[in-house]
BALOBA-1460 file (C-alpha; in Angstrom, 3 decimals):
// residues 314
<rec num="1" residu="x" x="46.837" y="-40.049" z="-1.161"/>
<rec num="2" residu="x" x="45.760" y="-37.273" z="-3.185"/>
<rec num="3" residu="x" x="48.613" y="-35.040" z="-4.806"/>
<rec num="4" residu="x" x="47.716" y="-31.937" z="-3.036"/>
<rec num="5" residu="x" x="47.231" y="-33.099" z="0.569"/>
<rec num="6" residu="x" x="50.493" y="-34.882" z="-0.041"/>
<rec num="7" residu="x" x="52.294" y="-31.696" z="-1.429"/>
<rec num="8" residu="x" x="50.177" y="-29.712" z="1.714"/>
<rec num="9" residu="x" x="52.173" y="-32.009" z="4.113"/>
<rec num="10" residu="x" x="55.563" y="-31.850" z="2.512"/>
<rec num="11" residu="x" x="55.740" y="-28.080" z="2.492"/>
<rec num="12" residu="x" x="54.274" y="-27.833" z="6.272"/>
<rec num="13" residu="x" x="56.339" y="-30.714" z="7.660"/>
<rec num="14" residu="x" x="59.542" y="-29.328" z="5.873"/>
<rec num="15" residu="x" x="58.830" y="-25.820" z="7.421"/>
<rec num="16" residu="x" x="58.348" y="-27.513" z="10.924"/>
<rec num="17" residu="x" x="61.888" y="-28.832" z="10.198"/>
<rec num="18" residu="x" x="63.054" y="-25.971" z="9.278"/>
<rec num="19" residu="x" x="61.914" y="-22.962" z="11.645"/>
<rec num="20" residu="x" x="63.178" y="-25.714" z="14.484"/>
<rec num="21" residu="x" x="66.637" y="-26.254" z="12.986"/>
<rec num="22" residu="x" x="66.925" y="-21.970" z="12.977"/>
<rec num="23" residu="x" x="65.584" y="-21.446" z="16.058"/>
<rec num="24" residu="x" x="68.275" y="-24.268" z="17.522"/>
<rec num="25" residu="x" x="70.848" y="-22.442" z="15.744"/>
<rec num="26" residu="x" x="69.588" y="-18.542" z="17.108"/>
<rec num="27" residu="x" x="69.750" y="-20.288" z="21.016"/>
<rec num="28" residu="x" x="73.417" y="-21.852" z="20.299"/>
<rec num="29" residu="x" x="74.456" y="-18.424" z="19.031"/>
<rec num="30" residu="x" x="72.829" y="-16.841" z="22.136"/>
<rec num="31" residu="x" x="74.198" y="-19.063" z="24.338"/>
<rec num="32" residu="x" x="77.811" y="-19.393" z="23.612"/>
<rec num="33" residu="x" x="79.334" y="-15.351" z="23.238"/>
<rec num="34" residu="x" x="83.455" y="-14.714" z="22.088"/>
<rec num="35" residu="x" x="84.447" y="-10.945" z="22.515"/>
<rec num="36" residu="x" x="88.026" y="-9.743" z="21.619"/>
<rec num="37" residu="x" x="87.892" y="-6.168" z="23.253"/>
<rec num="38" residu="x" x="91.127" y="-4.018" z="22.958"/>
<rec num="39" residu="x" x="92.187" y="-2.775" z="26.149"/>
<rec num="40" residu="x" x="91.758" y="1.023" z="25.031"/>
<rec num="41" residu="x" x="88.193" y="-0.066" z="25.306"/>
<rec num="42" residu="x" x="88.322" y="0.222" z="29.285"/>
<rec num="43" residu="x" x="84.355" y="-0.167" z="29.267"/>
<rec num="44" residu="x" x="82.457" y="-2.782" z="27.410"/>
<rec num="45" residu="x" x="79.018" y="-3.894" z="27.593"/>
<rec num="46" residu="x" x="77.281" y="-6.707" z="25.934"/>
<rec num="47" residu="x" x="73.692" y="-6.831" z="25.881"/>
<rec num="48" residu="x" x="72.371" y="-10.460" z="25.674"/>
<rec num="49" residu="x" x="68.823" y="-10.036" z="23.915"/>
<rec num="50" residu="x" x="67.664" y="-13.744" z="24.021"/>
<rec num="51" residu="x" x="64.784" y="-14.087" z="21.503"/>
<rec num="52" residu="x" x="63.041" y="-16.965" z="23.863"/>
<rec num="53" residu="x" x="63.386" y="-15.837" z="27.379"/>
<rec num="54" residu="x" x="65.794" y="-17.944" z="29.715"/>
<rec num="55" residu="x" x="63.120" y="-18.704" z="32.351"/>
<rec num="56" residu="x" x="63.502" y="-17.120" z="36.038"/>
<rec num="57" residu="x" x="67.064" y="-18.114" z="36.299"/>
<rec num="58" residu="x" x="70.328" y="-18.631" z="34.372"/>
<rec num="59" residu="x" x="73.957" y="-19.200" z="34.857"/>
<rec num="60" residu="x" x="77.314" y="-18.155" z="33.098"/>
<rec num="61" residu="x" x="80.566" y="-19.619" z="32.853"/>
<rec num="62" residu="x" x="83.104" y="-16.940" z="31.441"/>
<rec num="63" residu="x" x="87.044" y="-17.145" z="30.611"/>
<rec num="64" residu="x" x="89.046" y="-14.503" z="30.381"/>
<rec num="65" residu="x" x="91.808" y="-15.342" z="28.242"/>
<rec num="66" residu="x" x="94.491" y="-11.692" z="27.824"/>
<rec num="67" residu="x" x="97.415" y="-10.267" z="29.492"/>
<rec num="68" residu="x" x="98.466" y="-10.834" z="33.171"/>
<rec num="69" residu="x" x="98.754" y="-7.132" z="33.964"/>
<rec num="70" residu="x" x="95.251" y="-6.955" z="33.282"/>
<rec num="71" residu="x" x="92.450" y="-7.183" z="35.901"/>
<rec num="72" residu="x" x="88.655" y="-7.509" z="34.143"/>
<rec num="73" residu="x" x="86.037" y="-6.695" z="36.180"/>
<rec num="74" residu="x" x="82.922" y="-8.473" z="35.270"/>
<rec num="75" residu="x" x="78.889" y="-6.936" z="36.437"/>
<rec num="76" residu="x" x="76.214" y="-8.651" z="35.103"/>
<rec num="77" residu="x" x="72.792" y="-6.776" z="35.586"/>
<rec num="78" residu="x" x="68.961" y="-7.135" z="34.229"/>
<rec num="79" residu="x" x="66.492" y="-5.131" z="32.805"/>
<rec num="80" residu="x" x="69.296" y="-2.265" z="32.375"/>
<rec num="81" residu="x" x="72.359" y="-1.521" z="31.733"/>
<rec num="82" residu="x" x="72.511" y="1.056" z="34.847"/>
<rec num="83" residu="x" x="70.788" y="-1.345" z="36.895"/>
<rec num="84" residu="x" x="72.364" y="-2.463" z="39.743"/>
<rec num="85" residu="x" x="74.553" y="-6.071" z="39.336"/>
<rec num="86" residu="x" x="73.212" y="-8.858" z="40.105"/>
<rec num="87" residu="x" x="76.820" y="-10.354" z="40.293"/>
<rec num="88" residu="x" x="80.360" y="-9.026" z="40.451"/>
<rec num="89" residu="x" x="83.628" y="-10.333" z="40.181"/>
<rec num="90" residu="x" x="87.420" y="-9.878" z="39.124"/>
<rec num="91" residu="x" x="89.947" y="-11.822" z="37.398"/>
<rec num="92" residu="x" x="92.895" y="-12.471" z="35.284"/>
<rec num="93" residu="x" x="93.197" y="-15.403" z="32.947"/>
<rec num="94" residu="x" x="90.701" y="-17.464" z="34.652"/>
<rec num="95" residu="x" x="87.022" y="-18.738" z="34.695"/>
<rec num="96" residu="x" x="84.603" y="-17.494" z="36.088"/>
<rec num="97" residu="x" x="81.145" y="-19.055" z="37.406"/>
<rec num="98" residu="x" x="78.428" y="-16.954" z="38.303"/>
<rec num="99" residu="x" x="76.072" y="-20.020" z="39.416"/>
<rec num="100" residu="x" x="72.572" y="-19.534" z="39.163"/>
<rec num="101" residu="x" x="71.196" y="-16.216" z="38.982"/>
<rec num="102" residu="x" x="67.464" y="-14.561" z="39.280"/>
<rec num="103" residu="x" x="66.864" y="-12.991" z="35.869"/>
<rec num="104" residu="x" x="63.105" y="-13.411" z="35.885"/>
<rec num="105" residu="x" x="63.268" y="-13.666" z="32.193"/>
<rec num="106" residu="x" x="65.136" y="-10.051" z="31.818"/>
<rec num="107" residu="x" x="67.147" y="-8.536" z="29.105"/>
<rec num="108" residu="x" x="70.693" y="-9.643" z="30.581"/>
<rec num="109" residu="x" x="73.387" y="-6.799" z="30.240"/>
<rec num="110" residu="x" x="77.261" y="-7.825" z="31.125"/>
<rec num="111" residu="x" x="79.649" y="-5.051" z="31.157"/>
<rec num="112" residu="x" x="83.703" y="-5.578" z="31.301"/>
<rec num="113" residu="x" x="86.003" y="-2.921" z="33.026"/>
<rec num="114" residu="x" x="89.791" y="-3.453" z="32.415"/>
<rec num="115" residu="x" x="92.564" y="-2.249" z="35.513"/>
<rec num="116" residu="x" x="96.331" y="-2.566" z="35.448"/>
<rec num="117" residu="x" x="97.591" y="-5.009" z="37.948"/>
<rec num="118" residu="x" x="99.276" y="-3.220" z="40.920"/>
<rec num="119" residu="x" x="102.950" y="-2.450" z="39.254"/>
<rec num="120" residu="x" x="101.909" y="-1.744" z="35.582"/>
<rec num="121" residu="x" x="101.469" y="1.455" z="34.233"/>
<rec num="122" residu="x" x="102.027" y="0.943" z="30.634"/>
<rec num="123" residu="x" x="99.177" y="0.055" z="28.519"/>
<rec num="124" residu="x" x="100.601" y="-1.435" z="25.437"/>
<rec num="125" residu="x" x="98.935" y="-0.949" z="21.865"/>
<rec num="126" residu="x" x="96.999" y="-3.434" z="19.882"/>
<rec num="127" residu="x" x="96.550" y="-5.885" z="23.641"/>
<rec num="128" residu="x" x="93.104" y="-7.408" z="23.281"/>
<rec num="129" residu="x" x="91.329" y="-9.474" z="26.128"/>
<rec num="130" residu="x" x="89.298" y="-12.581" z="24.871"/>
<rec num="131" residu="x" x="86.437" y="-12.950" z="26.660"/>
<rec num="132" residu="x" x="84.369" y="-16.299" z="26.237"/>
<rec num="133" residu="x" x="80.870" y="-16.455" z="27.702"/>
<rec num="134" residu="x" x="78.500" y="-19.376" z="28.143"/>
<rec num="135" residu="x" x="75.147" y="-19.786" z="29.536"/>
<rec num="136" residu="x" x="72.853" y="-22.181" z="31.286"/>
<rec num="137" residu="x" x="69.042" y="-22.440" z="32.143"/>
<rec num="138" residu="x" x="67.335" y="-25.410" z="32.489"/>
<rec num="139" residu="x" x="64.513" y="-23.544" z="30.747"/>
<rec num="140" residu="x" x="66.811" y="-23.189" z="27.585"/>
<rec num="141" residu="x" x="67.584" y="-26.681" z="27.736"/>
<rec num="142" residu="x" x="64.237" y="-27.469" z="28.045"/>
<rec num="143" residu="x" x="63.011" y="-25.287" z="24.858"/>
<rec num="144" residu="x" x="66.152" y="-27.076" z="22.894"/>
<rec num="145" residu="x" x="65.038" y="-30.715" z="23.325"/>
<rec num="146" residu="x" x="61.517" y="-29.681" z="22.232"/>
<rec num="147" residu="x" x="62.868" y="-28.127" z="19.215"/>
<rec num="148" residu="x" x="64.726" y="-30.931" z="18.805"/>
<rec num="149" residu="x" x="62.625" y="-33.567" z="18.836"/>
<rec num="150" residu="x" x="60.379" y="-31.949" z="16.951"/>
<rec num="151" residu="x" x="62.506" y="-31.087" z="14.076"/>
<rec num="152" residu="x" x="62.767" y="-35.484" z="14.424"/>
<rec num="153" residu="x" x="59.560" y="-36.136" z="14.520"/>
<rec num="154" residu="x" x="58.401" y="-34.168" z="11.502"/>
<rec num="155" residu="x" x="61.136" y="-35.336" z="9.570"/>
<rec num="156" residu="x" x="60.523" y="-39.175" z="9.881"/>
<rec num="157" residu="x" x="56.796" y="-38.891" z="8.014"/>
<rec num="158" residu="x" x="58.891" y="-36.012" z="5.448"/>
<rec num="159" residu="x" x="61.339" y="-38.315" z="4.260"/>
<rec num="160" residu="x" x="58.450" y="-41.098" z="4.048"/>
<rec num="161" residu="x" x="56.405" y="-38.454" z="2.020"/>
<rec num="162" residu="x" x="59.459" y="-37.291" z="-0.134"/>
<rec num="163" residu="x" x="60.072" y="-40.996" z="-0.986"/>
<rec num="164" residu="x" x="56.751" y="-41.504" z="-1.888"/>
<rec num="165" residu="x" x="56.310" y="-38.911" z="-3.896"/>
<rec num="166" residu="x" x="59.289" y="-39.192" z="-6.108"/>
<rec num="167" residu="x" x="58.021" y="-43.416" z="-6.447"/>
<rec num="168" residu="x" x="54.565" y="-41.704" z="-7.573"/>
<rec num="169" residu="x" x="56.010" y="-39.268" z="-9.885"/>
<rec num="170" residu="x" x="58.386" y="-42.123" z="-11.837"/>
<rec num="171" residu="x" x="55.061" y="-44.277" z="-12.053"/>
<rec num="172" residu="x" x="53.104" y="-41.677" z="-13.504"/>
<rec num="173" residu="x" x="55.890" y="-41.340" z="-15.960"/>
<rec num="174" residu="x" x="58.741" y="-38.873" z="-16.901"/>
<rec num="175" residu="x" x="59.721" y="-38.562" z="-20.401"/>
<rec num="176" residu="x" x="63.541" y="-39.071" z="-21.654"/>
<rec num="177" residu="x" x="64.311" y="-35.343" z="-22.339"/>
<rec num="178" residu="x" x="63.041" y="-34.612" z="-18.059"/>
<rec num="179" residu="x" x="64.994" y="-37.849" z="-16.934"/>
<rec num="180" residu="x" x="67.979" y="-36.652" z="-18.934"/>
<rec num="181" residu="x" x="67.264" y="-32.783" z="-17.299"/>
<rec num="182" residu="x" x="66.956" y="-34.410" z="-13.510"/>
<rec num="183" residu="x" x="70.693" y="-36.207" z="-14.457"/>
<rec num="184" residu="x" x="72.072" y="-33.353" z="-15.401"/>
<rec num="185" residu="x" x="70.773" y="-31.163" z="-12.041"/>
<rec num="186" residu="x" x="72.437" y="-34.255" z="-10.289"/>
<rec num="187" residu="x" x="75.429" y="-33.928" z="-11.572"/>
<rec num="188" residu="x" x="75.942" y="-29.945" z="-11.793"/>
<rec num="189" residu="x" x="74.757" y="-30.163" z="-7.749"/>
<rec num="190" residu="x" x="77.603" y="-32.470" z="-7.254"/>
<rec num="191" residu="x" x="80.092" y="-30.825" z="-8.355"/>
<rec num="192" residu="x" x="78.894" y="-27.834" z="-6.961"/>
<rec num="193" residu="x" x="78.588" y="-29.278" z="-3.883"/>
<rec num="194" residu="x" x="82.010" y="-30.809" z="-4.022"/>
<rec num="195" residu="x" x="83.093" y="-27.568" z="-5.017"/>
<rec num="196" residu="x" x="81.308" y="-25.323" z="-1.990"/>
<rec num="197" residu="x" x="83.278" y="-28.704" z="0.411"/>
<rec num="198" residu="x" x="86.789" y="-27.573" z="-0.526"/>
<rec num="199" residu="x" x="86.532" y="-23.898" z="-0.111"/>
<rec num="200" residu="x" x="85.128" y="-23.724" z="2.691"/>
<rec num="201" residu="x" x="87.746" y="-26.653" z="4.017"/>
<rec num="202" residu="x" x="90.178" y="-24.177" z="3.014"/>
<rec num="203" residu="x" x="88.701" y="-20.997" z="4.262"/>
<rec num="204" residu="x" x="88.802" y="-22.693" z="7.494"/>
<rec num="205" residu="x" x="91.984" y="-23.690" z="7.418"/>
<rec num="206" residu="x" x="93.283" y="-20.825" z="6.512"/>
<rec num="207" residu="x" x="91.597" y="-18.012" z="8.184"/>
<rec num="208" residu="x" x="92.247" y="-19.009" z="11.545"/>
<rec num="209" residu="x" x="89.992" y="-16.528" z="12.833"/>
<rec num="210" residu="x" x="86.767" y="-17.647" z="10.907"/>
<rec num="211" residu="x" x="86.970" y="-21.715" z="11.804"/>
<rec num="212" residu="x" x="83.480" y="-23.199" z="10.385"/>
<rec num="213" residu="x" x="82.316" y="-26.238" z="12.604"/>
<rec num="214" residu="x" x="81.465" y="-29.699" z="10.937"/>
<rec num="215" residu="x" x="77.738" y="-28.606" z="11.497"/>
<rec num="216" residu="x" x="78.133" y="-25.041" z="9.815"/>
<rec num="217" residu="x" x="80.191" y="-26.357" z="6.788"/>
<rec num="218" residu="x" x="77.341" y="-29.272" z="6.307"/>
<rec num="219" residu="x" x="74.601" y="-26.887" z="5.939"/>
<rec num="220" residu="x" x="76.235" y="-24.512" z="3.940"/>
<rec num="221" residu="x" x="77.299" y="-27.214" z="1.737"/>
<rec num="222" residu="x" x="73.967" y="-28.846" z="1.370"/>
<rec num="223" residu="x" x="72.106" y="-25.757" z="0.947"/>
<rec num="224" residu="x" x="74.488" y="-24.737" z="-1.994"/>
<rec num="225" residu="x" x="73.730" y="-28.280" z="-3.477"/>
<rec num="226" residu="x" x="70.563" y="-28.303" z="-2.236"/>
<rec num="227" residu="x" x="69.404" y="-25.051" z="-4.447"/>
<rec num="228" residu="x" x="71.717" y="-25.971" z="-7.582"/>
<rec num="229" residu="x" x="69.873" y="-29.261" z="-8.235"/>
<rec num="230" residu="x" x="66.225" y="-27.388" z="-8.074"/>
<rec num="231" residu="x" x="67.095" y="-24.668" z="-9.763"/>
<rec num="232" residu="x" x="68.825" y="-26.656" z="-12.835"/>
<rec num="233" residu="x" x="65.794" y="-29.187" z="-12.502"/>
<rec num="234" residu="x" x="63.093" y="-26.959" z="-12.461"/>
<rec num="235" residu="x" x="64.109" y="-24.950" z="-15.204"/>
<rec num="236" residu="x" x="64.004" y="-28.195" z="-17.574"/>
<rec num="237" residu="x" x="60.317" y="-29.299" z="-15.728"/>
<rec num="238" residu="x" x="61.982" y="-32.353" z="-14.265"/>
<rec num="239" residu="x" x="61.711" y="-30.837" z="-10.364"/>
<rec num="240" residu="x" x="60.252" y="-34.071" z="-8.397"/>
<rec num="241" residu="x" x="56.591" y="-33.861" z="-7.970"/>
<rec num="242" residu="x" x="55.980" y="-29.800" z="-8.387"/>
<rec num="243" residu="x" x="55.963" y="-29.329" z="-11.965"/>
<rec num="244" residu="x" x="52.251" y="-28.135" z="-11.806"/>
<rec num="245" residu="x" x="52.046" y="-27.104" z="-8.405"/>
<rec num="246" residu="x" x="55.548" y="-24.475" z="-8.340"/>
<rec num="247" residu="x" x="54.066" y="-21.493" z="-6.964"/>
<rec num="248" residu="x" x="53.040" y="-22.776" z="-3.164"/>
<rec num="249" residu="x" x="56.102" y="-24.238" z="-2.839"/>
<rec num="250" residu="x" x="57.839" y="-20.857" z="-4.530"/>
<rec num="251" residu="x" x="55.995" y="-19.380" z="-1.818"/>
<rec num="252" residu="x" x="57.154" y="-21.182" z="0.958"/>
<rec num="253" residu="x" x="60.721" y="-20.988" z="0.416"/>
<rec num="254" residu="x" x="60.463" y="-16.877" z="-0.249"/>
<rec num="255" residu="x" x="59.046" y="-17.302" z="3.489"/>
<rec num="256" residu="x" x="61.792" y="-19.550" z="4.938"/>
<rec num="257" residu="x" x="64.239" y="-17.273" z="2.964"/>
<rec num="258" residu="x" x="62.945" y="-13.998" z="4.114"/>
<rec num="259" residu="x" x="62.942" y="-15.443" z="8.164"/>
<rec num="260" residu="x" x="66.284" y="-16.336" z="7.679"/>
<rec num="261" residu="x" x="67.346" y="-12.962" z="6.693"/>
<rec num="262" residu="x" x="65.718" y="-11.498" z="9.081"/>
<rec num="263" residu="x" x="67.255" y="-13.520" z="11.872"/>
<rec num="264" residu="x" x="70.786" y="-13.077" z="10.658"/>
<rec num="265" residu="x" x="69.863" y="-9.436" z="10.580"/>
<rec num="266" residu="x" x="68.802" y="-9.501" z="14.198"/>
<rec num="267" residu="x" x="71.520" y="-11.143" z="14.978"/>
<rec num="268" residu="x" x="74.017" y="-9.036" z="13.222"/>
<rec num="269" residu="x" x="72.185" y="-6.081" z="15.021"/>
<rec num="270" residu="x" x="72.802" y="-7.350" z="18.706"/>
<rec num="271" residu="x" x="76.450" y="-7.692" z="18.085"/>
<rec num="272" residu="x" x="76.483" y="-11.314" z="17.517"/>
<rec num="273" residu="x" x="78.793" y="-10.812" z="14.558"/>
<rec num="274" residu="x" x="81.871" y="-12.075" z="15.136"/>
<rec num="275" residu="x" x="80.870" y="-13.919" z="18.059"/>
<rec num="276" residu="x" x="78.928" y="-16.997" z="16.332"/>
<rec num="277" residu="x" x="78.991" y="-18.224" z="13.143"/>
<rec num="278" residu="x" x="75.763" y="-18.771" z="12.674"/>
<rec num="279" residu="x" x="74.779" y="-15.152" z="11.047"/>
<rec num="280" residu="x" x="76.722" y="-16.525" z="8.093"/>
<rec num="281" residu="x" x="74.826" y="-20.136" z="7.596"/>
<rec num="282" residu="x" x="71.822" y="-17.758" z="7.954"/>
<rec num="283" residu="x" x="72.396" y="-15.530" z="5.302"/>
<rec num="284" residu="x" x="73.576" y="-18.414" z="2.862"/>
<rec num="285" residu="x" x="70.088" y="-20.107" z="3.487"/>
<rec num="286" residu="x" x="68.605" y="-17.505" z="3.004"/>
<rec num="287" residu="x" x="70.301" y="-16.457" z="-0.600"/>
<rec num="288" residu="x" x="69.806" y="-20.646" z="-1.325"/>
<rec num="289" residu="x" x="65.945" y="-20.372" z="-0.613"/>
<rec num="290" residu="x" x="65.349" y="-16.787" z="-1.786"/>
<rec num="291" residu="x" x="66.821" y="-17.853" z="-5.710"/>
<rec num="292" residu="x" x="64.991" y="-20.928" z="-5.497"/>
<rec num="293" residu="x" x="61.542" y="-18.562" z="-4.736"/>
<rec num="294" residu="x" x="62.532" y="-16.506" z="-7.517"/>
<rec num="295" residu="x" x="63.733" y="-18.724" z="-10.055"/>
<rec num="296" residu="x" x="59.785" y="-20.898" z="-9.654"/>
<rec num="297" residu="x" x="58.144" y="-17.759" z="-9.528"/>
<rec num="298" residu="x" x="59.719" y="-16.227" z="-13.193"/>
<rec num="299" residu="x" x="59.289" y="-19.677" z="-14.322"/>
<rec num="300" residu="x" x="55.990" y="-19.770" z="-13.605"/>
<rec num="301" residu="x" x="55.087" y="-16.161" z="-14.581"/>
<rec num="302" residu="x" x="56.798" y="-17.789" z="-18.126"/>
<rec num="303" residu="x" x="54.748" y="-21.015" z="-17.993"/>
<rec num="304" residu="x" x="51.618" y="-18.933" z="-18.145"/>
<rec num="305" residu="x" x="52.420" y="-16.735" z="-20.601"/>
<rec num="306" residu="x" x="53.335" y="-19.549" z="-22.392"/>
<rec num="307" residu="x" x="50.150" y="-21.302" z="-22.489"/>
<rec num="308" residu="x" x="48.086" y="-18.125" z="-22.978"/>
<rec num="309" residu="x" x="50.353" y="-17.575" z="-25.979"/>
<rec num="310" residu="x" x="49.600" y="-21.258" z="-27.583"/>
<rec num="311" residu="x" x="45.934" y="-20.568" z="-26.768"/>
<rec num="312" residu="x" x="45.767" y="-17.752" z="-28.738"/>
<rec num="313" residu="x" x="47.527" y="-19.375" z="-31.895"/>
<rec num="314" residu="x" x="45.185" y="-22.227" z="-31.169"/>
């Protein structure tokens, strides 16, 4: 297989993988919704902007976790916020199931008014009321386990490739100073890696508002590592199978960067903040891939005024 088909399909089977992990990650974020609203916020209203529509119907499961002299009303309208509901109900401490519900692939708005339960008249400072929603479509479900097994089906043939390519590149022959640079990017990812594992184990533990799941903490982690390693191995020419090809592959993970920016920025903009972690894995892949861009592109930019410099003295 010729080098550049087989770089060609490494950089679009990795960004298959890759726009299908984040778009996994945007619809879990969408899906599941915490709000702590303080009860001098009597109205509340959450928009949920879905970036794939939910189909013609969807359902929502919402607890209301605050104080007992509390009533929350819940609407739940489309297409407006001044629209009329859809669906109405009131509760204390409780869950409440909406059941399916005609959206016809509408912005969704749910709005929260707060009462005080017949005897109270005292609204105490600092109360908050914890609202948790989730939703379900069968259209969302559907769009998930398409994403999903497509994210496994390009990654099969990517590790193949990846494998293959790093066999290649040893036959073709690295010298001693690039195997001793690719050792070294091992070792300063580990540690690195290792490092990024126990902060954020503590952070977690810790910061008992900010818990990071087992999947949020693993691709942090990896995508610390991940860019360590390439950067330290790139900058010594000992990057598996790029050396002479940096600047597509630069390219391509200035794109991936940039999307994930611009999703956590969405995100952050709809009020997701706070609400799902995944704003923050976001914007740490997109640092990761964003200094791995840059750091190929200067070294390229140096690599070719490098060799127009030894052409000249030549």
């Amino acid at each position: 297989m010729k080098k550049k088909i087989r770089i060609a399909m490494i950089v679009i089977l990795s960004a298959i993988v890759w726009l299908s992990i984040v778009l996994m990650v945007v619809i879990k974020g969408n899906e599941y919704i915490e709000q702590n609203i303080p009860i001098d916020h009597i109205h509340r209203t959450i928009c949920i902007d879905y970036i794939i529509p939910v189909g013609k119907e969807c359902g929502f499961s919402i607890d209301i976790d605050g104080p007992e002299k509390y009533v929350s009303n819940i609407n739940i309208s489309t297409g407006s916020m001044d629209a009329e509901p859809i669906f109405t109900a009131s509760g204390t401490n409780t869950t409440i199931n909406t059941g399916k519900l005609v959206v016809n692939d509408q912005d969704i708005y749910i709005s929260f008014d707060h009462d005080l339960d017949d005897g109270d008249t005292i609204i105490d400072e600092g109360e908050q009321i914890k609202y948790t929603v989730n939703m379900y479509s069968d259209n969302y479900q559907l769009i998930k386990r398409i994403l999903c097994g497509l994210a496994v089906i390009a990654a099969l043939p990517l590790i193949a490739l990846v494998i293959y390519s790093i066999n290649k590149n040893y036959e073709n022959g690295y010298d001693e100073r690039q195997l001793k640079a690719q050792g070294v990017a091992y070792m300063n990812a580990f540690f690195v890696t290792l490092f990024t594992a126990i902060v954020l184990g503590m952070v977690s533990m810790i910061m008992d508002d900010l818990p990071l799941t087992i999947y949020e903490s693993s691709l942090i982690t990896f995508m610390i590592g991940f860019a360590t390693f390439v950067i330290s191995a790139d900058v010594k020419d000992a990057y598996f199978g790029f050396r002479k090809k940096r600047l597509p592959l630069a390219i391509v993970f200035g794109i991936v960067g940039i999307i994930s920016l611009i999703v956590a920025v969405i995100g952050f903009a709809n009020g997701l903040a706070g609400r799902s972690k995944y704003i923050s894995v976001m914007v740490v892949d997109a640092v990761c891939f964003i200094a791995v861009s840059t750091e190929m592109i200067i070294k390229t930019i140096r690599d070719k005024k490098k060799e127009a410099l030894e052409d000249e003295e030549s």
